[in-house]
C-alpha positions as a Markdown table, in Angstrom:
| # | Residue | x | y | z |
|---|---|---|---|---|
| 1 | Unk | 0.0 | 0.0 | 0.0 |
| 2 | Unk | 1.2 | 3.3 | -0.4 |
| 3 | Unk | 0.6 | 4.8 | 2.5 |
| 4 | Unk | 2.6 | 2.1 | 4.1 |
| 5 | Unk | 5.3 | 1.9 | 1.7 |
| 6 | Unk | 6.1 | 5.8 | 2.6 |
| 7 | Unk | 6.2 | 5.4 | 6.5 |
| 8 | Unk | 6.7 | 9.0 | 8.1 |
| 9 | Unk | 6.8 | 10.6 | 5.0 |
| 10 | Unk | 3.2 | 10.6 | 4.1 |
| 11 | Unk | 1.0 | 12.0 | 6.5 |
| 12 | Unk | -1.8 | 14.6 | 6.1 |
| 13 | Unk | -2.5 | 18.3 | 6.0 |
| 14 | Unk | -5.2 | 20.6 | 5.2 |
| 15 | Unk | -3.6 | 24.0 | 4.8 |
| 16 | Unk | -1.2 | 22.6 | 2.3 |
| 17 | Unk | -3.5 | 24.1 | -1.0 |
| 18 | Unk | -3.2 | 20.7 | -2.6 |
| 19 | Unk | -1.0 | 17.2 | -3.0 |
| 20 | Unk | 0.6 | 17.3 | -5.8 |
| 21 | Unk | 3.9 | 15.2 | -4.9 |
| 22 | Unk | 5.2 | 13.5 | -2.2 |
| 23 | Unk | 7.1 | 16.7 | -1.0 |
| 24 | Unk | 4.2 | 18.6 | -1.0 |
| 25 | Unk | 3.1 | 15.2 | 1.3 |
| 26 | Unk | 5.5 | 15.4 | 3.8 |
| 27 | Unk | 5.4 | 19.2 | 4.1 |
| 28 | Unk | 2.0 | 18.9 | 4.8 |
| 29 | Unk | 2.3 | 16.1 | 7.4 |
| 30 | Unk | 4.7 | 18.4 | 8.7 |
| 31 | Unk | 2.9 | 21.4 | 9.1 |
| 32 | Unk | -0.5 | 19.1 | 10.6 |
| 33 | Unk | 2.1 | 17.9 | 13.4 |
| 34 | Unk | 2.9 | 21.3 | 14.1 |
| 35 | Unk | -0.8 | 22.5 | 14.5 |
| 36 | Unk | -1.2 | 19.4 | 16.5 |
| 37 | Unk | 1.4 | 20.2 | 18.8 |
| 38 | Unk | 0.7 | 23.8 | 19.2 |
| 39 | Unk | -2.6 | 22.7 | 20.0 |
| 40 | Unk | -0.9 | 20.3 | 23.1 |
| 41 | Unk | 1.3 | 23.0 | 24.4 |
| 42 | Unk | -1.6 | 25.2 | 25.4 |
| 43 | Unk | -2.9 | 22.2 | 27.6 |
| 44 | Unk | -2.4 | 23.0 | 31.5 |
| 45 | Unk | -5.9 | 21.8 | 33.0 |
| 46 | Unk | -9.1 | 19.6 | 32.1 |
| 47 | Unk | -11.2 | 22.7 | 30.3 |
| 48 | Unk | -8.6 | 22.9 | 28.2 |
| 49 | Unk | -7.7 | 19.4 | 27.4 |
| 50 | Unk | -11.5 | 19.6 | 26.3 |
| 51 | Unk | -10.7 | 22.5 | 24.3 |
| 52 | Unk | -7.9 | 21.1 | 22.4 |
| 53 | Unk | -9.4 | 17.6 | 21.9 |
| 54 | Unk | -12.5 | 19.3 | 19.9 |
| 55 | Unk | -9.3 | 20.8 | 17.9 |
| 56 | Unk | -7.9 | 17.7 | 17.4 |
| 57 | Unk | -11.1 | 16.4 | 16.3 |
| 58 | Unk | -11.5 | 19.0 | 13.8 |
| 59 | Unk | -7.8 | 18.1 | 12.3 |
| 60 | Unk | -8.3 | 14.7 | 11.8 |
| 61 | Unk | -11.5 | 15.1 | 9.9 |
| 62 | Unk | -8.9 | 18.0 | 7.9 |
| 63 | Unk | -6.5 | 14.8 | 7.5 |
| 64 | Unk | -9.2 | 12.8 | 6.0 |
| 65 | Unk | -10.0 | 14.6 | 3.1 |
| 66 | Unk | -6.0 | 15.1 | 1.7 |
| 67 | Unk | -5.5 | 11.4 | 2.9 |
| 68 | Unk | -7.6 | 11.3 | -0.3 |
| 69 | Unk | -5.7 | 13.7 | -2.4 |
| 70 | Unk | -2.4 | 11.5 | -1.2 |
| 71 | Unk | -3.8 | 8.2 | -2.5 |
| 72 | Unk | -4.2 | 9.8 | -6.4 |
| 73 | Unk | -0.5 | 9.9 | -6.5 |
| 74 | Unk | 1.1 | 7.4 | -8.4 |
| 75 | Unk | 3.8 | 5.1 | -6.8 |
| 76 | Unk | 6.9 | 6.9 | -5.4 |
| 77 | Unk | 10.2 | 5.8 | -6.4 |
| 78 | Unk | 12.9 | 5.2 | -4.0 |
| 79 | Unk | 14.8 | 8.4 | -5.3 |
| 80 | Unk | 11.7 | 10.4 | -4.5 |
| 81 | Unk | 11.0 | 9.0 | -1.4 |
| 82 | Unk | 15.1 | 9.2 | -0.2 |
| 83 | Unk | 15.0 | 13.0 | -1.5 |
| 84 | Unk | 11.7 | 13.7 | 0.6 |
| 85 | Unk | 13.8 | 12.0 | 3.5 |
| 86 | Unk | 16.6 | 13.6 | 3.5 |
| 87 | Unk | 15.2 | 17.6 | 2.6 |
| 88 | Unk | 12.8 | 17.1 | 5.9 |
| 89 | Unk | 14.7 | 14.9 | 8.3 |
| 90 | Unk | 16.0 | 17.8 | 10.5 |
| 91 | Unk | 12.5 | 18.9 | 10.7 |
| 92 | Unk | 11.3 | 15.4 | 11.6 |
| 93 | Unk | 13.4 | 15.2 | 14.0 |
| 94 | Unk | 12.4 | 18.4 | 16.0 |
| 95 | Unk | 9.3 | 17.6 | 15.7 |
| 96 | Unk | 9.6 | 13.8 | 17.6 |
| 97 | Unk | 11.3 | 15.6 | 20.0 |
| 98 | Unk | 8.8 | 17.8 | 20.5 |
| 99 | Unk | 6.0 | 15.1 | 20.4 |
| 100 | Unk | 8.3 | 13.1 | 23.3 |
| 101 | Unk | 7.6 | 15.9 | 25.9 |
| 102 | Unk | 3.9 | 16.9 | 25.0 |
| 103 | Unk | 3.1 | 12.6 | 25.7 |
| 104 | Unk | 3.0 | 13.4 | 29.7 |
| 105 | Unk | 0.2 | 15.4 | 28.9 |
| 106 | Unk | -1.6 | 13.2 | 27.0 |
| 107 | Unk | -1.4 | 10.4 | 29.9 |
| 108 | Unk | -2.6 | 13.2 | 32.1 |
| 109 | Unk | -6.0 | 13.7 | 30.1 |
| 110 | Unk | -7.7 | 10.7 | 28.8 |
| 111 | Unk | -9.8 | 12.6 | 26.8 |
| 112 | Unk | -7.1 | 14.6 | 24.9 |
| 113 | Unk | -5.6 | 11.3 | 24.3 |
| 114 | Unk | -8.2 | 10.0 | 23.0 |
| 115 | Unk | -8.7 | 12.8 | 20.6 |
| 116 | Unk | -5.3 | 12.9 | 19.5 |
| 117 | Unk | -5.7 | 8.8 | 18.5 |
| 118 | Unk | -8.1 | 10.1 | 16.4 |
| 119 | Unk | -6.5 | 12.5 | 14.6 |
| 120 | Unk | -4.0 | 10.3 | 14.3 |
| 121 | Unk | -5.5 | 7.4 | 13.0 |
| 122 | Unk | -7.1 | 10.1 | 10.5 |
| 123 | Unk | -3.9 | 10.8 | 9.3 |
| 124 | Unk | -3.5 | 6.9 | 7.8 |
């Protein structure tokens, strides 16, 4: 599957205008992550854990729709998909750093956890 074959590298987005290649794919996963995180780092209590998991809720149904746009793309070749690697992989990095500290806070609010499945399992 295609998804599958691309691992980190395609995820979705909705502010990204548009899939058109698997670099526009992984700046787009990159950019959701981002919003997702933002959206963690303003967590400090339960009304807004509420808060942010109707946000999260709201991306994943975002990540939905370009999951579709993804899935027109044809095959990526290996070249394409070490290029895509290798232009974002200091941002990738940052950002599972980044996603390492915000997973206390998930633990700490089932409900934001549960929202933030969601939006993840949108993002297939």
């Amino acid at each position: 599957m295609k998804l599958g074959m691309m691992g980190f590298v395609v995820f979705v987005c909705v502010a990204c205008g548009g899939i058109d290649s698997y670099d526009d794919a992984m700046e787009a996963q990159l950019d959701l992550q981002e919003e997702m995180f933002d959206i963690l780092d303003d967590v400090d209590d339960s009304e807004s854990a509420k808060e942010a998991a109707e946000a999260l809720k709201d991306l994943s149904k975002r990540a939905e729709e370009i999951s579709k746009e993804i899935m027109k793309l044809p095959e990526p070749t290996m070249e394409e998909l070490e290029e895509v690697g290798k232009k974002y992989q200091k941002r990738t990095e940052e950002l599972q750093k980044r996603a390492m500290k915000l997973f206390d806070r998930l633990a700490k609010y089932p409900e934001l956890g549960k929202a933030f499945d969601q939006a993840m399992q949108g993002m297939k």
